[in-house]
C-alpha angles and dihedrals in degrees: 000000000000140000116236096226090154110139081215100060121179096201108226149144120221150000119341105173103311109342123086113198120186135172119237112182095336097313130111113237120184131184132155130265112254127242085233140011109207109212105179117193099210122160080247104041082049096050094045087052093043088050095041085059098045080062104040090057094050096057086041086054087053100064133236096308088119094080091056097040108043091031087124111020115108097335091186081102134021134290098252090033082061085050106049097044083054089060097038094048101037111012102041103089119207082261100065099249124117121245102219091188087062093050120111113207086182137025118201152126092249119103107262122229116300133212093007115188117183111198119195105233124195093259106007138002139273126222124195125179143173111275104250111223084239111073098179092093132107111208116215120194134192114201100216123203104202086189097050104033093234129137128201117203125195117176123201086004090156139352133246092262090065128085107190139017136166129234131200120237125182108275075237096072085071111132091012121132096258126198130184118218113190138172141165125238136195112214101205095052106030087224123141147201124233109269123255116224121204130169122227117232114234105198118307093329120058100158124116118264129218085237088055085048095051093034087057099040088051084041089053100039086066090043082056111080097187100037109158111267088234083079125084123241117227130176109242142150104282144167155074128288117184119174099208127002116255114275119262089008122123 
């Protein structure tokens, strides 16, 4: 690998005869193409991909809250690639399933939110949380539906002075297996806390179901372009729903 510092640049992406050039944060980078690629299909190479994927399409489920959460946490590689190591190194259990209570939204050295109560509404859900000394934050929340593999994003939904406030989801979502991701940001700065994670009860029984299990793994498998084709496709409800787009962010 090499960096394009010519004073004479052709701007380009891709492979032209034996030179591939691509652009990574602004900057050219060119190596050769190699004689020979080796792609060895070995049990391990295939479960580390599989597994690789698995955690790719969760954080692809969750939005785009990433950009805002992990803006200043270890920038020697790139937002998403931050998330999905997270999931892949703390919330992907030996059985292929994703832990969402082991999921980080945000990384960051402020105090995450404190004292956090999720309440089920009629038609949204409410959040209330402990008041942090400092009141310059801005809390963002993602709204995360386990069974559905969609994630709701709202950014700047409330300050550090408040201590509630109340959130729309789709009537739909009636019944899901619902989480609530929240962090605290601090705008000046772009710095973030680590992101608290809560379930919200539905009824008696909030624990998750086998069903909720099956119905998120087939959500996130079509949210995966490039599944192994070991798994198998199925049709189901998918996408991402984001309510604003996160602050300062193209």
């Amino acid at each position: 690998m090499g960096f394009n510092r010519s004073a004479i640049k052709l701007y380009f992406t891709g492979m032209v005869g034996g030179i591939i050039q691509y652009e990574v944060r602004g900057m050219l980078r060119v190596r050769s193409r190699p004689e020979s690629v080796r792609n060895p299909r070995t049990a391990a190479q295939t479960e580390h991909r599989t597994r690789f994927a698995l955690a790719s399409s969760y954080v692809r489920s969750l939005g785009d809250v990433y950009k805002v959460g992990y803006r200043e946490y270890n920038k020697s590689i790139s937002q998403r690639a931050n998330i999905v190591k997270q999931v892949y190194g703390e919330a992907l259990t030996r059985d292929g399933l994703i832990d969402p209570l082991k999921v980080r939204t945000a990384r960051g050295p402020l105090t995450r939110p404190q004292g956090v109560v999720v309440e089920r509404e009629e038609n949204g859900v409410k959040v209330s949380w402990f008041r942090p000394t400092n009141h310059g934050l801005k809390l963002t929340m993602t709204v995360y539906n386990y069974t559905r593999a969609v994630g709701q994003t709202h950014y700047d939904v409330a300050t550090s002075q408040a201590t509630n406030t109340t959130v729309a989801v789709p009537a739909e979502w009636q019944g899901d297996a619902l989480y609530v991701y929240a962090f605290w940001r601090n705008e000046k700065s772009g710095s973030a806390s680590d992101s608290t994670v809560v379930a919200v009860s539905e009824g008696e029984d909030s624990a998750l179901s086998l069903l909720d299990s099956v119905n998120a793994t087939t959500n996130r498998q079509s949210l995966t372009a490039r599944w192994p084709s070991a798994m198998t496709q199925n049709d189901g409800f998918v996408g991402v729903s984001v309510a604003t787009g996160p602050p300062g962010v193209p």
